[in-house]
C-alpha positions in Angstrom: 0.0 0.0 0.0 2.9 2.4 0.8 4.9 1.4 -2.5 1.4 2.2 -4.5 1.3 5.6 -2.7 4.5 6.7 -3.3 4.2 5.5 -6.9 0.9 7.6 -7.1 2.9 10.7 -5.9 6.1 10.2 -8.3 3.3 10.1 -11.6 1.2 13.1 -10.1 4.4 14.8 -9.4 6.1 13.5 -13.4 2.4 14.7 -14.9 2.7 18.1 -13.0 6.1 19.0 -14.0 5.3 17.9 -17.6 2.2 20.4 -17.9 3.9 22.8 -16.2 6.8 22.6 -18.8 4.0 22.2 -21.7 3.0 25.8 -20.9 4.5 28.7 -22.4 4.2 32.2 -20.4 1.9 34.8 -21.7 3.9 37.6 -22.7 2.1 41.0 -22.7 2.3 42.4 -26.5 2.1 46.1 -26.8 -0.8 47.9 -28.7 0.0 49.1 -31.9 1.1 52.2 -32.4 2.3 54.8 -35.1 5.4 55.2 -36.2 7.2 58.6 -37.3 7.5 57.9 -40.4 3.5 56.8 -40.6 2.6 60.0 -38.9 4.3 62.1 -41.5 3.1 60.6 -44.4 -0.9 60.9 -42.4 -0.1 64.4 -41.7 1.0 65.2 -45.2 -2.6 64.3 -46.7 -5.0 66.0 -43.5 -4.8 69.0 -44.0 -6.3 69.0 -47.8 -8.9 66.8 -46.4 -9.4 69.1 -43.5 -9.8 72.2 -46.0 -12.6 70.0 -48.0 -14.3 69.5 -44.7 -14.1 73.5 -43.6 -15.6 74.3 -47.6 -18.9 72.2 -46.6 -20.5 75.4 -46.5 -19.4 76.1 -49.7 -21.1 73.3 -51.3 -24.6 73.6 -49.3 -25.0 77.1 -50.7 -24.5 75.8 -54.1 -27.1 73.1 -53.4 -29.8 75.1 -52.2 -29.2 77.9 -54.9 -29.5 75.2 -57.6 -25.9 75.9 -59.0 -26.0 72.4 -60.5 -22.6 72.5 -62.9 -20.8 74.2 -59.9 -22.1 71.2 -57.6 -20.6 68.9 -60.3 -17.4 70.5 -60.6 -16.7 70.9 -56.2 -18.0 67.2 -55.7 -15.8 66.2 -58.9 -12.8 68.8 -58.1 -11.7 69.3 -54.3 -14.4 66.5 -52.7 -12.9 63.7 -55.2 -9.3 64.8 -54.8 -10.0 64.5 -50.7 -11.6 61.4 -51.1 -8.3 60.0 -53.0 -6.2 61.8 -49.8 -8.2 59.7 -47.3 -7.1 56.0 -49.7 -3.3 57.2 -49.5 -3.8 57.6 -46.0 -5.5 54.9 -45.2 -2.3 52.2 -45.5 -0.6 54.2 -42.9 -3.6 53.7 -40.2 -3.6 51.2 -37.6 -3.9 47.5 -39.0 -7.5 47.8 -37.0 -8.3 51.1 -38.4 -7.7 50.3 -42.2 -11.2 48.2 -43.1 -13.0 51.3 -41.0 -11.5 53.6 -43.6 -12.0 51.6 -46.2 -15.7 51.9 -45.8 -15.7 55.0 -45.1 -14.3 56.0 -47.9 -16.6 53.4 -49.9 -19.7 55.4 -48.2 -18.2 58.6 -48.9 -18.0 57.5 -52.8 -21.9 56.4 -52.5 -22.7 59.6 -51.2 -21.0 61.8 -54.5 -22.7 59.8 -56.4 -25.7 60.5 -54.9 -25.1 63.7 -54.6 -24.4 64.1 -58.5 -27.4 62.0 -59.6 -29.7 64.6 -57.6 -27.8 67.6 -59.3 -27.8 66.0 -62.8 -32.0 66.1 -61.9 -32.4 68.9 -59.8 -33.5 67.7 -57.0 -32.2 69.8 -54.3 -33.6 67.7 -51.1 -32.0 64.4 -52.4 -28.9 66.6 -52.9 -28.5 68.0 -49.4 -29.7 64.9 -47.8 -26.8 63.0 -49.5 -24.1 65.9 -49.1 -25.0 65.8 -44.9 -24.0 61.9 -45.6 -20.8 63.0 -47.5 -19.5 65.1 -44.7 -20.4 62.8 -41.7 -18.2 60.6 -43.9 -15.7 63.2 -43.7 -15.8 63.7 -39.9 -15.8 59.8 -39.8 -12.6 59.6 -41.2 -10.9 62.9 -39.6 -11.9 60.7 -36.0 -9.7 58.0 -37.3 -6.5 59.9 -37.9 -4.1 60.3 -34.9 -3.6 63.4 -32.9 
């Protein structure tokens, strides 16, 4: 009985230093960050984005006075050249942020198009409905961007 005991013990003690071994210690990873050189090229495409988002006036007061080939030519001009800043940008986010920007940006696209259709008919409701999308797009995007 006291050799089956102490044979008992020596497995439970072999088993325990073998799972013990098995294990590997959890290591704490760091959250990703941004590096310098990220950060530069980000910064180097904001602030055109950030002057498209301060003309959003601009655009509503051509909407509502029904300047339909000036509508065409801001949302085809500056809002499509910002909209191509925010895809050069949007390598340089954090691996978690990219997809959001990608459909942002997707939404953002939707939105111009929308916004065009309902200037090519005149329809100035449709047009300011989808131009309020457009810039919550924008502001979307500007929240992803790194202080």
């Amino acid at each position: 009985m006291v050799r089956q005991r102490s044979i008992l013990s020596l497995i439970l003690v072999l088993l325990t230093t073998f799972l013990i071994s098995c294990g590997s210690p959890s290591v704490a990873t760091a959250p990703p960050t941004y590096t310098p050189t990220q950060l530069v090229k980000i910064q180097e495409y904001v602030p055109d984005i950030q002057v498209v988002r301060d003309r959003s006036q601009e655009l509503q007061t051509l909407i509502q006075s029904g300047e339909w080939i000036k509508v065409g030519n801001f949302i085809h001009g500056p809002m499509t050249e910002a909209r191509l800043n925010m895809t050069y940008v949007i390598p340089n986010l954090l691996p978690q942020d990219q997809p959001k920007g990608r459909q942002i940006t997707k939404d953002l696209l939707s939105h111009l198009v929308k916004i065009d259709q309902a200037a090519s008919g005149g329809n100035t409701s449709q047009a300011l409905s989808a131009y309020k999308d457009a810039f919550a797009d924008v502001d979307k995007f500007l929240q992803l961007i790194p202080e």
